[in-house]
Every structure is written in structure tokens, then in C-alpha cells.
RODO-2510 file (C-alpha; in nm, 4 decimals, decimal comma):
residues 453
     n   res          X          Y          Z
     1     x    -2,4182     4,3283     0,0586
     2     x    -2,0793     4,1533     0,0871
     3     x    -2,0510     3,7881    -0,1035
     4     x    -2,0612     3,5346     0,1268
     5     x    -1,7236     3,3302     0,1606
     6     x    -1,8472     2,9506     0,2048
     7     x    -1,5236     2,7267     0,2444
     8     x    -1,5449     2,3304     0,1657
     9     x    -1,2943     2,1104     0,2946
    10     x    -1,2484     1,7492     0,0967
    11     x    -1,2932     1,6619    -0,2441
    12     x    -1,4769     1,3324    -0,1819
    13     x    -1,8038     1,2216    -0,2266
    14     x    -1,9408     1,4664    -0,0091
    15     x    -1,7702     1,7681    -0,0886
    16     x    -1,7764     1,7480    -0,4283
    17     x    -2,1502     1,7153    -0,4824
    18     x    -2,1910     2,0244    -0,1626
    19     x    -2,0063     2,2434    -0,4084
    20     x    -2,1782     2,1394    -0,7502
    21     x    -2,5134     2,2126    -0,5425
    22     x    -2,4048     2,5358    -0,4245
    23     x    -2,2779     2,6185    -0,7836
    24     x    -2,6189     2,5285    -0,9113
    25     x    -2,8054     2,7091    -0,6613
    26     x    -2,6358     2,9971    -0,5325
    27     x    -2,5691     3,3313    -0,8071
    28     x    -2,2420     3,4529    -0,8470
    29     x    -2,3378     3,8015    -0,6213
    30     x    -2,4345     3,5763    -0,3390
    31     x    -2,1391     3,4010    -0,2433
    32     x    -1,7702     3,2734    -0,3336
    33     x    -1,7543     2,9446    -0,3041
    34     x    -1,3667     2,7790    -0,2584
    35     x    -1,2989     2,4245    -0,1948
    36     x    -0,9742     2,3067    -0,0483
    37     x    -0,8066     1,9482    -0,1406
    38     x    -0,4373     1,8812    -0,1512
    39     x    -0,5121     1,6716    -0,5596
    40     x    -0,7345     1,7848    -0,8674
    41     x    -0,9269     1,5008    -0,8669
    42     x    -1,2172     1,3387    -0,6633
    43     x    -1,1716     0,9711    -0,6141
    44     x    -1,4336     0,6952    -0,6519
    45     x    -1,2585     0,4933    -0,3478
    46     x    -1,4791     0,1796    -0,3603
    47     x    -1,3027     0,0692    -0,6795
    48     x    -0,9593     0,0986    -0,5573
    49     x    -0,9168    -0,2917    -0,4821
    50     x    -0,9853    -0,2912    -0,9182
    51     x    -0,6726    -0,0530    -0,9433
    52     x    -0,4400    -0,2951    -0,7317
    53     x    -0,5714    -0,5460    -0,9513
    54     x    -0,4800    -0,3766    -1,2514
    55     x    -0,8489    -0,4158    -1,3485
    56     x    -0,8753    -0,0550    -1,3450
    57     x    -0,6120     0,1991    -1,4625
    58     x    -0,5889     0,4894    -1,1899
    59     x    -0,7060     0,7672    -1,4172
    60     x    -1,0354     0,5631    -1,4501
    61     x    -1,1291     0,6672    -1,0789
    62     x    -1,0105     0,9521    -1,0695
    63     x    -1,2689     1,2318    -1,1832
    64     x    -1,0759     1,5540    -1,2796
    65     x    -1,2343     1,8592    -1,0697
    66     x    -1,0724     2,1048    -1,3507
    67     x    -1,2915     1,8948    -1,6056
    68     x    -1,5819     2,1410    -1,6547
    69     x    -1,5508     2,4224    -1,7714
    70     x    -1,8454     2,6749    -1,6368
    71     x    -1,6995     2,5528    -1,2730
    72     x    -1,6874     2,9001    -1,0902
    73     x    -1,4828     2,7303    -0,7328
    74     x    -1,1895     2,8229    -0,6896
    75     x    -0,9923     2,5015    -0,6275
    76     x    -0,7285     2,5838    -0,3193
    77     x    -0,4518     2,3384    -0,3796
    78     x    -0,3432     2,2214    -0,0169
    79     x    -0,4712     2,0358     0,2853
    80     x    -0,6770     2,1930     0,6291
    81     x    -0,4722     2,1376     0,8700
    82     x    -0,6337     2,3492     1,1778
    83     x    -1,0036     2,5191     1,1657
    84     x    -1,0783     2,7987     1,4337
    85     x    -1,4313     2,8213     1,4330
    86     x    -1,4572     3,1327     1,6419
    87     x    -1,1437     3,3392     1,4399
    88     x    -1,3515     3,1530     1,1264
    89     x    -1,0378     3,0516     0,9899
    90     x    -0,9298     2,7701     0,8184
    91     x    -0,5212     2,7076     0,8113
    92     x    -0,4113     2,5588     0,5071
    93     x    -0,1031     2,3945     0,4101
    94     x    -0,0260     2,4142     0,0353
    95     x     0,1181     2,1429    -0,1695
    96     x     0,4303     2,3391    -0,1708
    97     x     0,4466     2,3344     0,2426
    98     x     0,3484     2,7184     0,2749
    99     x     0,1103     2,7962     0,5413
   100     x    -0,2010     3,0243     0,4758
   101     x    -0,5010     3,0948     0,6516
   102     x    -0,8338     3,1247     0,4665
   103     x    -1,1255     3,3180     0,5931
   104     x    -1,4917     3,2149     0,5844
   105     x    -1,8414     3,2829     0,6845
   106     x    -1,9353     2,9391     0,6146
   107     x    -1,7234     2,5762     0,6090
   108     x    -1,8700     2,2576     0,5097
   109     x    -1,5873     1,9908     0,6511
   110     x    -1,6129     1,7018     0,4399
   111     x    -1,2177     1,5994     0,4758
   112     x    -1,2727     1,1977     0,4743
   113     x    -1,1060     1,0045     0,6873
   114     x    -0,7370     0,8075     0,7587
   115     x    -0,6832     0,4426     0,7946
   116     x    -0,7108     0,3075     1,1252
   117     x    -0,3758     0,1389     1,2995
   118     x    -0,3486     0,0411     1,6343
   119     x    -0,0140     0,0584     1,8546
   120     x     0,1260    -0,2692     1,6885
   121     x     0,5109    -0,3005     1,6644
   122     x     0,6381    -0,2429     1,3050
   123     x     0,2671    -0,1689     1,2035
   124     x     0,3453     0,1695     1,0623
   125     x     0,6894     0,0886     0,8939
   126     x     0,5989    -0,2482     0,7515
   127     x     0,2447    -0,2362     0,6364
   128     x     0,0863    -0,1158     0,3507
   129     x    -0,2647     0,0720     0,3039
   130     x    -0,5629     0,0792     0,0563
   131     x    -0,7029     0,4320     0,1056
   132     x    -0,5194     0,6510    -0,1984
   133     x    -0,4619     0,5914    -0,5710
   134     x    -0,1279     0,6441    -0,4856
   135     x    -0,1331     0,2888    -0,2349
   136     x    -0,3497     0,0858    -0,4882
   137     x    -0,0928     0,1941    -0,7306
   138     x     0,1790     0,0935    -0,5170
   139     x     0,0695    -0,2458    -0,3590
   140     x    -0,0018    -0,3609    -0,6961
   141     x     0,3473    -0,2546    -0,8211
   142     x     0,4872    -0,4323    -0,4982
   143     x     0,3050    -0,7481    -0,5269
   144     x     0,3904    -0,8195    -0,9140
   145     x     0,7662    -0,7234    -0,7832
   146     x     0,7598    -0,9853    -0,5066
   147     x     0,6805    -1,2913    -0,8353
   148     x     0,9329    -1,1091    -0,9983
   149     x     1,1929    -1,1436    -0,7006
   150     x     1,0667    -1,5077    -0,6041
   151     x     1,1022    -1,6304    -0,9735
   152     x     1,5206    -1,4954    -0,9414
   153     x     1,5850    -1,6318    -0,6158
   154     x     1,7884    -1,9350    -0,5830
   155     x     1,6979    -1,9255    -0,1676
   156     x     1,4041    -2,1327    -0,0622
   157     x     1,3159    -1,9607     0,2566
   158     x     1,3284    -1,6009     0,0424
   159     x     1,0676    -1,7072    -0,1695
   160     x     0,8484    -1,8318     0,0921
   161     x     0,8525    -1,5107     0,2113
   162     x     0,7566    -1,3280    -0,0849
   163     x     0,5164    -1,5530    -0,1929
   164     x     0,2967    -1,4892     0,0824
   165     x     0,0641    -1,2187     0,1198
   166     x    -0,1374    -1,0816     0,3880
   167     x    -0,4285    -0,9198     0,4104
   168     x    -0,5633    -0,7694     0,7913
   169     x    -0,9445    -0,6331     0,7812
   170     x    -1,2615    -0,8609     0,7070
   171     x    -1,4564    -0,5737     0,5755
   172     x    -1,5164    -0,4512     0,2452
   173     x    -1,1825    -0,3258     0,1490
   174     x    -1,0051    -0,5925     0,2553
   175     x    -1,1758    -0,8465     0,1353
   176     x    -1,1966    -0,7173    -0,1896
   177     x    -0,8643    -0,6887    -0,1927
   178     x    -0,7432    -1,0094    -0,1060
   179     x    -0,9438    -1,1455    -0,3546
   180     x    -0,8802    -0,8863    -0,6408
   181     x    -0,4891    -0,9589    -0,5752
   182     x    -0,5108    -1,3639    -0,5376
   183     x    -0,6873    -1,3413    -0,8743
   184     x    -0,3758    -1,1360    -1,0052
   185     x    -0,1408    -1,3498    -0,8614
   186     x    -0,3346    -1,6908    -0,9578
   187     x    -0,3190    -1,5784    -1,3005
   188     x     0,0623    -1,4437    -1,3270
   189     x     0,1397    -1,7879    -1,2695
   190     x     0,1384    -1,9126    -1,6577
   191     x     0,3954    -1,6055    -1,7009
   192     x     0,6239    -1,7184    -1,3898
   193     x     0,7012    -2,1062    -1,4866
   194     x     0,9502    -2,1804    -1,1954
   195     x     0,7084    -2,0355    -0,9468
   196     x     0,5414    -2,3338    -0,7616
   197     x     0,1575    -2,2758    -0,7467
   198     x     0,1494    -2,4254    -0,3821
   199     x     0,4144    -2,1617    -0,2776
   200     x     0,1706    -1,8636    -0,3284
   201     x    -0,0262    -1,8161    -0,0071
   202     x    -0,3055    -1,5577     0,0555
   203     x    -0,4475    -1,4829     0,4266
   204     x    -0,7463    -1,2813     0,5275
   205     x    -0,6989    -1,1957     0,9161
   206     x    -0,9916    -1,0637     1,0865
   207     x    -1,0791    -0,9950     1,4901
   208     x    -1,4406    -0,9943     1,4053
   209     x    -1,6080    -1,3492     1,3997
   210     x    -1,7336    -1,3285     1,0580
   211     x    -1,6505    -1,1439     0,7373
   212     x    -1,8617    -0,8590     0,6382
   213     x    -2,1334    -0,8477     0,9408
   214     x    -2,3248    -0,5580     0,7162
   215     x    -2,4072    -0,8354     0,4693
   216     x    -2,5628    -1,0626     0,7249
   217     x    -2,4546    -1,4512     0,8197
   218     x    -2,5662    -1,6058     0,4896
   219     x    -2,3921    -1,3970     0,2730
   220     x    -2,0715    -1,3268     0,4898
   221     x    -2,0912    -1,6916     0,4933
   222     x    -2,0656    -1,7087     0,0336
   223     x    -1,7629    -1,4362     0,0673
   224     x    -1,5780    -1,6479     0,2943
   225     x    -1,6867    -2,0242     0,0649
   226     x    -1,5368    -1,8059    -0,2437
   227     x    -1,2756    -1,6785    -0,0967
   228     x    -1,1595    -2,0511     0,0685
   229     x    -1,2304    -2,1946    -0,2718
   230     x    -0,9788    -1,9721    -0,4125
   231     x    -0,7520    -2,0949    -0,1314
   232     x    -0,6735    -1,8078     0,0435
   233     x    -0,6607    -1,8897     0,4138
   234     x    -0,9006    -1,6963     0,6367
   235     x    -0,8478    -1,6498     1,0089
   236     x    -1,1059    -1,4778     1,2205
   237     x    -1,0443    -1,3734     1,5627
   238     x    -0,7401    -1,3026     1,4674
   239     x    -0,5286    -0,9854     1,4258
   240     x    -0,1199    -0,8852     1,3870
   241     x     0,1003    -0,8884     1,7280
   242     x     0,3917    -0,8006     1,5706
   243     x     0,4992    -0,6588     1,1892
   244     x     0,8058    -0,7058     1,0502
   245     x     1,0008    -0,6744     0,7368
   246     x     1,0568    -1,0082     0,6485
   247     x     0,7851    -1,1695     0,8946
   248     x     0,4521    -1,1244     1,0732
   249     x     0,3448    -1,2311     1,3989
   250     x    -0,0681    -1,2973     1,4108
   251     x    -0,2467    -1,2759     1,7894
   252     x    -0,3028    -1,6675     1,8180
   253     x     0,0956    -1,7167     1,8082
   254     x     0,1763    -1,7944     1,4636
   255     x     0,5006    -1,6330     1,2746
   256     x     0,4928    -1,6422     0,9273
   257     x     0,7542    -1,5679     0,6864
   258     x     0,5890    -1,2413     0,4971
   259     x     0,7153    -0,9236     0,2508
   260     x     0,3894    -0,7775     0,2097
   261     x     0,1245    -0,6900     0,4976
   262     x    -0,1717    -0,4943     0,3664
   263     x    -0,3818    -0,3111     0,6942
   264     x    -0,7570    -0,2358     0,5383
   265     x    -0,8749    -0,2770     0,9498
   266     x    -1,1042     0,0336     0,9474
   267     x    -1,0736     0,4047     0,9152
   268     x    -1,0938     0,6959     1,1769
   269     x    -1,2216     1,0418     1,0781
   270     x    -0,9154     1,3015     0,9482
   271     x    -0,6983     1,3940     1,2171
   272     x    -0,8588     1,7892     1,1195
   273     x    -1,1888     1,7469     1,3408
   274     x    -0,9466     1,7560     1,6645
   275     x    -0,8470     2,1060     1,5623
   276     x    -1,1858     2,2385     1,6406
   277     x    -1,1993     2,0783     2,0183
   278     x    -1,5571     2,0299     1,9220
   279     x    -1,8238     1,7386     2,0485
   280     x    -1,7683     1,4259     1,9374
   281     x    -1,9257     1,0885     1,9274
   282     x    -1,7020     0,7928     1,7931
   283     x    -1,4489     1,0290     1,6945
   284     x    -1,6387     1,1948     1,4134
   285     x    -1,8302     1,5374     1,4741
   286     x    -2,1525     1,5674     1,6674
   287     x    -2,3954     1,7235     1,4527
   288     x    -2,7794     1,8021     1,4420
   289     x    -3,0027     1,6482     1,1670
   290     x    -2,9349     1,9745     0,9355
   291     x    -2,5590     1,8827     0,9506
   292     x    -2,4938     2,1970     1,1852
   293     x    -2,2276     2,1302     1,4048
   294     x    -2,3189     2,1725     1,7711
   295     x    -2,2205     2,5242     1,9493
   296     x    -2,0140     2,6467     1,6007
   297     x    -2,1606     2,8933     1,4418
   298     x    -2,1420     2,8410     1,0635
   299     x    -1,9807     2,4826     1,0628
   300     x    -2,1103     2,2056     0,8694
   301     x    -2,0101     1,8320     0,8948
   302     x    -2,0821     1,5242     0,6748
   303     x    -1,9323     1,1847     0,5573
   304     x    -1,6746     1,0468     0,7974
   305     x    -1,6372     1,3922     0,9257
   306     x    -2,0103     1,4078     1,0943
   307     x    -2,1714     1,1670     1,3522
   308     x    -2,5241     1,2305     1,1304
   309     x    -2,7814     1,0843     1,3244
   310     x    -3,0001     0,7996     1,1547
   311     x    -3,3570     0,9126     1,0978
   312     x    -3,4480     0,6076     0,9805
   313     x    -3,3423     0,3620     1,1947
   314     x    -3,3968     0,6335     1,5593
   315     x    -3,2594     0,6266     1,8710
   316     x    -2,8869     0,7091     1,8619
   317     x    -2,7976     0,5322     1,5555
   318     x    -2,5912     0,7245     1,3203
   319     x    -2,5271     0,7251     0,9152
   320     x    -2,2497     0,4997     0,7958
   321     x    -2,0026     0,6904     0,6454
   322     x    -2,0410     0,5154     0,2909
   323     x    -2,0420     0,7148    -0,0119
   324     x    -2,4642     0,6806    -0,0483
   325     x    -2,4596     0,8886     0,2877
   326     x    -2,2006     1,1073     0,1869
   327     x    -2,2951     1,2333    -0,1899
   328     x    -2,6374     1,2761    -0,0039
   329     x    -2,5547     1,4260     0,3055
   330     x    -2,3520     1,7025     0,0673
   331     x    -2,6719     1,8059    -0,1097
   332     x    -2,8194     1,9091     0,2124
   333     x    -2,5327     2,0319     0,3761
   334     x    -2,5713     2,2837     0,0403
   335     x    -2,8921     2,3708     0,0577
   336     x    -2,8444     2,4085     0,4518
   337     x    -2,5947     2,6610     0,4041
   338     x    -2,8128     2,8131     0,1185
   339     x    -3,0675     2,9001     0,3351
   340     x    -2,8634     2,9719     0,6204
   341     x    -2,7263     3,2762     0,4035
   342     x    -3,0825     3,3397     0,2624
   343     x    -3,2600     3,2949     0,6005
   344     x    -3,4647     3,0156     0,5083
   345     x    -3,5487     2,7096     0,6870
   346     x    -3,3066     2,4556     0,7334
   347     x    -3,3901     2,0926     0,6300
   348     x    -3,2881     1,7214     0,7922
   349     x    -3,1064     1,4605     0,6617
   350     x    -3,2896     1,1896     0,6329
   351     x    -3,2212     0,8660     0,3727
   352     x    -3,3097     0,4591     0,3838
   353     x    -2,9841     0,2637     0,2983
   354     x    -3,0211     0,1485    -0,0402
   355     x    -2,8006    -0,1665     0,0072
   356     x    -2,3933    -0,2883    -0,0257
   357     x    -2,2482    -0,4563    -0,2656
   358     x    -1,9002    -0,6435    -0,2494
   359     x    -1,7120    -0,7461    -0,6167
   360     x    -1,4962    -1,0368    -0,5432
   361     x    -1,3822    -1,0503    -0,9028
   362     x    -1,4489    -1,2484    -1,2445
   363     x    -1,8024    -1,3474    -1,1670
   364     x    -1,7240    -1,3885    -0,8124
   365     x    -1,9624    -1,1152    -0,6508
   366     x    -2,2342    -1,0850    -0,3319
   367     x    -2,4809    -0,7836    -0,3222
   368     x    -2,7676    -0,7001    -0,0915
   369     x    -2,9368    -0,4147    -0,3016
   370     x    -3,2629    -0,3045    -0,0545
   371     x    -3,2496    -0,5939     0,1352
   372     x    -3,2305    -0,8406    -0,1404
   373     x    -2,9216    -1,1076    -0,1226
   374     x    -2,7782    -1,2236    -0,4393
   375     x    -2,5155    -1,4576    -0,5117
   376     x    -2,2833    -1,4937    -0,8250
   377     x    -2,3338    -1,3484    -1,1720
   378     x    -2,6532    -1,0961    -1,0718
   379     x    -2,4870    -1,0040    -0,7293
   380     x    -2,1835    -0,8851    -1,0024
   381     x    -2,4479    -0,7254    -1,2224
   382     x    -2,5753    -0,5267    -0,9875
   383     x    -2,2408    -0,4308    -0,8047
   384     x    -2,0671    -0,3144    -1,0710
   385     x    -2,3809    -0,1614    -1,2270
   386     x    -2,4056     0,0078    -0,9186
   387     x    -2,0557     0,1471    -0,9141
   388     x    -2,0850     0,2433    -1,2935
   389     x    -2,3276     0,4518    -1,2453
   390     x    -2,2541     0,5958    -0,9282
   391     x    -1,9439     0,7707    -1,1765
   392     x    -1,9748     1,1307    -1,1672
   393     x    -1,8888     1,1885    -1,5295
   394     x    -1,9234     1,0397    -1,9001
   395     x    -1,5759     1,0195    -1,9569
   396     x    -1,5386     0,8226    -1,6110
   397     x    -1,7967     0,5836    -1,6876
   398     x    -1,6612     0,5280    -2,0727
   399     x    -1,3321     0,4749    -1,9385
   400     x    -1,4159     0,2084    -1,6406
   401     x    -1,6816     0,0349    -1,8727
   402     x    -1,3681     0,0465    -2,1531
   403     x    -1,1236    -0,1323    -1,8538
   404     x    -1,3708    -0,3478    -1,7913
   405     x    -1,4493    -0,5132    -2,1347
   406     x    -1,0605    -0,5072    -2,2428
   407     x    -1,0079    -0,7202    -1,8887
   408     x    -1,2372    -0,9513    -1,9598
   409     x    -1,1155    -0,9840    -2,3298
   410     x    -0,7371    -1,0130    -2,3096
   411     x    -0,6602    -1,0714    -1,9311
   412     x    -0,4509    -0,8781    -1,6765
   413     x    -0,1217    -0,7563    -1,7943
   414     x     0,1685    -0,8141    -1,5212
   415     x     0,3845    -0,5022    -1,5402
   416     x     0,5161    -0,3010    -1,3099
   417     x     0,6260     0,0723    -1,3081
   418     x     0,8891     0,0819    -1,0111
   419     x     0,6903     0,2826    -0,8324
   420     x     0,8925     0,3922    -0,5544
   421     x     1,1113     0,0691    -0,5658
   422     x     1,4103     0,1547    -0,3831
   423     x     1,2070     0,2895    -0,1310
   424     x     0,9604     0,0515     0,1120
   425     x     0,6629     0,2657     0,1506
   426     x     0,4897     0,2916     0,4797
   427     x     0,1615     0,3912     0,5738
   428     x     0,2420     0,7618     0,6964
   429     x     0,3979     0,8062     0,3337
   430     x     0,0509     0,7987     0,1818
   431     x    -0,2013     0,9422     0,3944
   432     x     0,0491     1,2451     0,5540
   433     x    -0,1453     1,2016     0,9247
   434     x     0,1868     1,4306     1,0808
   435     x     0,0935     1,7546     0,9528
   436     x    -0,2147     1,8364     1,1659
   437     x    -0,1865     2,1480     1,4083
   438     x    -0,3225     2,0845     1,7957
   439     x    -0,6008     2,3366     1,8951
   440     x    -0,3922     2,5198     2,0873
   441     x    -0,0994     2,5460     1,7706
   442     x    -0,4893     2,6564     1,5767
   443     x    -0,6076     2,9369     1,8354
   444     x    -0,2124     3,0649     1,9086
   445     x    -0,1581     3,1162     1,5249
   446     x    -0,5608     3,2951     1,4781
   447     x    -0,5052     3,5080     1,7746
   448     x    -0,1571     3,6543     1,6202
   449     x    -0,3517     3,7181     1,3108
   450     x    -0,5827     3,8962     1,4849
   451     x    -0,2924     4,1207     1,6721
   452     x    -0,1023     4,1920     1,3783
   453     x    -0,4841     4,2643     1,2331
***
């Protein structure tokens, strides 16, 4: 019998752990297993705010794939772009910008998702995002150039401007970040003696009426004391009506003089899952409780990619897509598609939410581990316990454990690489949302392979 050819899309959380399952499981005779992802690397994205902060150095969250070496995937280098699910094609574009089109029996689409913007003047153009290394790496390089600029300027008005910063999105990103980067700033201070302390401002906007709603009132309520303690200024029910390059314009009418406007409101599943003109239920995949997507034969979804529905909770409730789902829902996508090829029984998803946990910085932290709340020092136990050993590998955890001590010891280090400095980055830059074929662009290029086949 021919191997089967099972194709996973996305090195996240998901994917990753779909393919070491399959590896585990699955004997070299019965299938070839290839996983497509445009970087060598899987991310831990919850600890991005930590790499802005310069808490973290980027290598520390990013797990090598290549790593291992008894690893039989073959690692495609490139992003889907298009998936035909009748052709059973996947079209690829490399990191070079060649088009191919990979074959499967099987395709586990774990591709993540994009951030979320809304059609807001000078949104795209003038904000920044917190969804790659490559943005963490950036805002934090932008924010430590914007003291740098303030400290030179001999105009008042300029350094207003760069001496504010503003954060849009109440959730966990954002609020991480803004209080990750006020720490940053707060401390650069001693190393920036003609800055004026009351000249660096910090806003958290939000539409929602509360920060956090996951976390409940009580401790949405601690997030926002800490974070108003720090003095950063929080707004909710508020959002951006206009973004400029030297100012913002928030929903309730105020203009503020502003270089840097970071967008953490939300995410949207990858701009892939239209390619299969497929079901869909809040713009992610509808799928059964085995992760099958509905009327495709041989497509699995997961992670933001899949609307899984919520065992626990019933009803129509879905999964989150956190990374708890995710690394889960890949094990049984696996041993779905396992026993798909094996004709075996297929099994449901089903997992309790173990809890969230937001680090605020220092000992600033508030957790909710199954259903507990805690405040302070153990909520920052447990969060960054949490994320330590959620760390796929040794080496990762050595390295973030390492980062972590040596912060705490000798303090942040204000330096910054020029990282793309002549250059104002925008949002599209990062996250590369243009490149995605329509369905039609999908079935026209599948049915010429076909011809010419």
C-alpha cells in the first residue's frame, strides 16, 4: 500500500504537537508526514509582551523545529495560501515567492490566526501589532527610540508626542503590554535625565466596559487598580476614530499628540480558511467534535482555525482558541487522522479549561488557575510557572528561567538594534495578510493542474 501523505499547516501550538503525535504514533511505511510554516521555529506567543519588554530575548520563545534530531517531517518552508479540498491540494508560497502545489490525502489546518483591524483611517499605516517576534522585536526597538528622540529634541510639542504611548485592546495582550512597556519606560527614566517623568503618558483604550471579562469583575477590577497605580490612563468604551502619524483621534472626541499606537484589539482566523469556501461560524471553520471539517473529506481544523464545539460547557459554545485548546486539540486531531488511515474509531475533543493567567510584571500579576483568583506574588507564581512549563523544550525553559533571574538581578538594559529604523513599520509588514488566493484563484489554478495532468 501507498504511504499516506498527511499535510499540516501552522507551526503553532497546535500543529506542532499534531505532528510530534503523528511522529510518535504513525511508522515510517504508513505515512509521510510534511508540515508547512513560512519560519523554523514554533512560537510561545503568550510571552511576547516579555520580548517588547526586553524581559525576554526573542530566541527564548522561539523553539527551533530543526532542534531534534530523530524528527522524520519534512519541514516545507513557505506559507498556504489556497487549499482545494476536492483537487486535495494545498498551494504554497515559498519564502522565496515561488508558487507550488502540494498534494495530500490528509491536512490538519492549524495556520493561527491575524490581528484584527477594523476600517479605521490610518489604522493600517500608523499602528503597530503584537502577534510576531518580529513586532515585539520592533515595538520595543521603537519605543526605546522615541526616549531617545524626546531626550534630543529642543521642541516641546515633539516630545509630547513621543512621550506618549498608546495601547488599543483590554484583553490579555494588550494589557500585558501596556504594562510590560510602562515598566520599561518607568525605569529608562534614571538613564534619560532631561526627560520629565510627568511627560511620559501610557493609555489603555478599550470598547468593552471592563478589562479582561474572562477573569471576572473582581479581578478585571485588580488589573485595572495596578495598572492606574502605575499611572497609565485607562479608557473603556473607548476605541481609535482616526490614526495618524503624529496624532490619534479616540471615539469620545479626544486628539492626542501620539508616535506610537499599538492595536492588540483581537484576532480573526488566517485569511487561508476562505480558500476552502467551507462552513463557518465566527469566521473560523465549522467542525464536528473529532475536528473533521464538515462536507471535506480528509480536512482537519483546530486552534483559531476550527469553531471546536465546547463539550463541557454544551449547547453551541465553542473552545477558545488559547494555546490549552490548541496543544490539545492537536493530539486528537493526530490520533483522528491515525485512525482515519487505520480505520479505527474516531474520538471527540473534549477538555475543562484549566484557568488564565495575566503577568503584569515585577510582582504585579492576576491568575485564575481552575477557578481560583489570586492576586500579587502567587497569581505571578503560578503565571509564570504556568508559562515555564508549558515550554516545549529544556533548552527553552533554561533559557526563559536564565532571562528571568538575570532581569530580576541587574534590571532591563535600554538598547536598541535599529530595527528597521528608517522605515515606519505597519501592520501588513508583519503578518503578510495580501498574499492569500480567492477560491476561485484556488479551484482555476487545481483545475489547470489537473488538464496539464
Amino acid at each position: 500500500m501507498a504511504r499516506s501523505r498527511i499535510l499540516v499547516v501552522g507551526a503553532g501550538f497546535g500543529g506542532v504537537e499534531c505532528v510530534q503525535r503523528l511522529e510518535r504514533k504513525l511508522g515510517p511505511a504508513e505515512a509521510e508526514i510534511s508540515l508547512v510554516t513560512p519560519l523554523s521555529y514554533q512560537l510561545y506567543l503568550p510571552l511576547l509582551p516579555q520580548v517588547a519588554a526586553g524581559v525576554l530575548t526573542p530566541q527564548s520563545v522561539a523553539v527551533s523545529l530543526r532542534r531534534s534530531r530523530r524528527h522524520r517531517t519534512r519541514i516545507i518552508p513557505g506559507g498556504a495560501i489556497g487549499v482545494d479540498p476536492k483537487a486535495k491540494i494545498c498551494v504554497i508560497r515559498m519564502i522565496t515567492g515561488e508558487i507550488v502545489d502540494q498534494p495530500y490525502d490528509y491536512i490538519v489546518l492549524a495556520p493561527g490566526s491575524i490581528t484584527r483591524t477594523f476600517d479605521i483611517p490610518g489604522l493600517v499605516d500608523n499602528a503597530r501589532g503584537m502577534k510576531t517576534l518580529a513586532e515585539a522585536a520592533y515595538v520595543r526597538d521603537h519605543v526605546i527610540a522615541q526616549l531617545d528622540l524626546a531626550d534630543a529634541s529642543t521642541d516641546d510639542k515633539e516630545r509630547e508626542a513621543r512621550l506618549r504611548f498608546v495601547v488599543v485592546g483590554g484583553g490579555y495582550a494588550g494589557t500585558e503590554t501596556a504594562a510590560s512597556l510602562q515598566r520599561v519606560t518607568s525605569g529608562a527614566l534614571r538613564r534619560y535625565p532631561r526627560l520629565d517623568p510627568k511627560q511620559i503618558k501610557w493609555h489603555l483604550i478599550d470598547i468593552a466596559p471592563g478589562l479582561m471579562p474572562e477573569l471576572g469583575g473582581k479581578l478585571g477590577a485588580t488589573a485595572l487598580g495596578i495598572l492606574r497605580r502605575r499611572g497609565i490612563e485607562v479608557s473603556l468604551g473607548v476605541s481609535i476614530a482616526k490614526a495618524g502619524p503624529h496624532e490619534v483621534t479616540f471615539t469620545d472626541g479626544r486628539v492626542l499628540p501620539c508616535r506610537t499606537l499599538i492595536w492588540t484589539a483581537g484576532v480573526v482566523a488566517s485569511p487561508l480558511i476562505g480558500t476552502l469556501d467551507a462552513e463557518t461560524v465566527h469566521g473560523r471553520l465549522k467542525v464536528s467534535p473529532e475536528l473533521r471539517v464538515a462536507g471535506l473529506d480528509g480536512v482537519f481544523a483546530l486552534g483559531d482555525a476550527g469553531a471546536v464545539p465546547d463539550l463541557t460547557k454544551g449547547g453551541d459554545a465553542i473552545c477558545p482558541p488559547t494555546a490549552q485548546h490548541a496543544e490539545r486539540q492537536g493530539r486528537t486531531a493526530a490520533d483522528n487522522v491515525i485512525a482515519t488511515v487505520r480505520n479505527q474509531r474516531l474520538r471527540r475533543y473534549e477538555h475543562k479549561d484549566l484557568g488564565l493567567v495575566v503577568d503584569l510584571g515585577g510582582k504585579d500579576a492576576v491568575s485564575k488557575p481552575m477557578g481560583v483568583e489570586l492576586r500579587g506574588l502567587p497569581a505571578q507564581v503560578v503565571a509564570r510557572g504556568y508559562h515555564w512549563s508549558a515550554l516545549r523544550t529544556n533548552v527553552a525553559k533554561a533559557r526563559v528561567l536564565t532571562n528571568w533571574v538575570l532581569n530580576a538581578v541587574a534590571g532591563d538594559d535600554f538598547v536598541r538594534t535599529g530595527f528597521r529604523a528608517q522605515k515606519p513599520a505597519s501592520l501588513h509588514d508583519f503578518e503578510y495578510t495580501k498574499i492569500y488566493l480567492t477560491p476561485e484563484q484556488v479551484r482555476e489554478r487545481t483545475a489547470a493542474l489537473t488538464v496539464r495532468g
